[in-house]
C-alpha positions in Angstrom: 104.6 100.3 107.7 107.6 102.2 106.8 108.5 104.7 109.1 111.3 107.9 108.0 112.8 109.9 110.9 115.0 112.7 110.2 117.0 114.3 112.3 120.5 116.9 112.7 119.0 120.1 111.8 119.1 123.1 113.4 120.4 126.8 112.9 123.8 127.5 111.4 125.9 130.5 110.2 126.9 130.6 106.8 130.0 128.3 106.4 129.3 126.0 109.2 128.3 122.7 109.0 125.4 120.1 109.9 125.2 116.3 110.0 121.9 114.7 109.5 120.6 111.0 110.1 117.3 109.4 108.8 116.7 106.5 110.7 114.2 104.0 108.3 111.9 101.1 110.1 110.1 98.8 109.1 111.4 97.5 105.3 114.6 95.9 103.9 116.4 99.5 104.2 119.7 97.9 102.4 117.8 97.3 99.1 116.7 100.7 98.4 118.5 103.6 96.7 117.9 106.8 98.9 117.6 110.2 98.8 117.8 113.3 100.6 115.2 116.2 99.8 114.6 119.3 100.9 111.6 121.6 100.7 112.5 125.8 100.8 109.5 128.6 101.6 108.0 129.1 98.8 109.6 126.4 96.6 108.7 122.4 95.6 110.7 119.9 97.1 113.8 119.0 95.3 116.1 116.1 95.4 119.4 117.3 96.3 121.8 113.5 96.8 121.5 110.2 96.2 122.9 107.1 97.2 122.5 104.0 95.7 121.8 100.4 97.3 125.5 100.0 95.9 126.9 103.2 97.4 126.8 105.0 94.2 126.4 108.5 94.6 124.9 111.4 93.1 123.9 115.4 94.0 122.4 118.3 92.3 124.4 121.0 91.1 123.6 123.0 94.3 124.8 121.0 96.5 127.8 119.2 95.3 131.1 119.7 96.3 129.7 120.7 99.3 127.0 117.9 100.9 127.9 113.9 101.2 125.7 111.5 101.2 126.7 108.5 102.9 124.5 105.2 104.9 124.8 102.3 107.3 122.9 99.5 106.3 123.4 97.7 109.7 121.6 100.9 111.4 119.1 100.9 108.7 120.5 105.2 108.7 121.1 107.9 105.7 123.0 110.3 106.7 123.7 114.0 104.8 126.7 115.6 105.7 126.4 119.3 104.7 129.6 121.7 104.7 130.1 125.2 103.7 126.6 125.6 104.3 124.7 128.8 102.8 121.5 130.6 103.0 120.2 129.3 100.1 120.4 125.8 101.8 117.7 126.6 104.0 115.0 124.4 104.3 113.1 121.6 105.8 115.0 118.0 104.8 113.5 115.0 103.9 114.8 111.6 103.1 112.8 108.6 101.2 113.8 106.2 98.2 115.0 108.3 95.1 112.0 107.9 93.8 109.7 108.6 96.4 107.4 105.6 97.5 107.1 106.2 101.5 105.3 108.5 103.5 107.2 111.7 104.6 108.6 112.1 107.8 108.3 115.1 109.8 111.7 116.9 108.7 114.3 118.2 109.9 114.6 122.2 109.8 118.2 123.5 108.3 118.5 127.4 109.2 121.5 129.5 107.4 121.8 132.9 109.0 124.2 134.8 110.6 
């Protein structure tokens, strides 16, 4: 069984910065094209980067310029490094294939506040 655990998060002023890691188990992690979501109160999840098996990337127009995706096959680990962070980036982030086919992990909680 496939197993997603996110971590990084935590609370941040506006402008600072956050790495997180999702560590994946139990599949061929280096095959699949991942993804980082997010989920904001109030709001659906949304895919903010992606990052293909090939190291292609991709981000939503919120984020980019700003977030980089990046992953280490030999640690089976996604990683979302998140810069010039602002409120409007807070959330609880996700990762799973780009198009999700795994159970959710538990999260990580991004905060943005001074």
């Amino acid at each position: 069984q496939v197993q997603l655990v996110e971590s990084g998060g935590g609370l941040v002023q506006p402008g600072g910065s956050l790495r997180l890691s999702c560590v994946v188990s139990g599949t061929m992690f280096w095959i699949y094209d991942m993804g980082w979501y997010r989920r904001a109160p109030g709001k659906q999840r949304e895919l903010v980067a992606v990052i293909s098996s090939g190291e292609y990337r991709k981000y939503s127009d919120s984020v980019k310029g700003r977030f980089t995706i990046s992953r280490d096959n030999a640690k089976n680990t996604v990683y979302l490094q998140m810069n010039n962070l602002k409120p409007e980036d807070t959330a609880v982030y996700y990762c799973n294939t780009d198009q999700p086919q795994w159970s959710w992990g538990q999260g990580t909680q991004v905060t943005v506040s001074s």
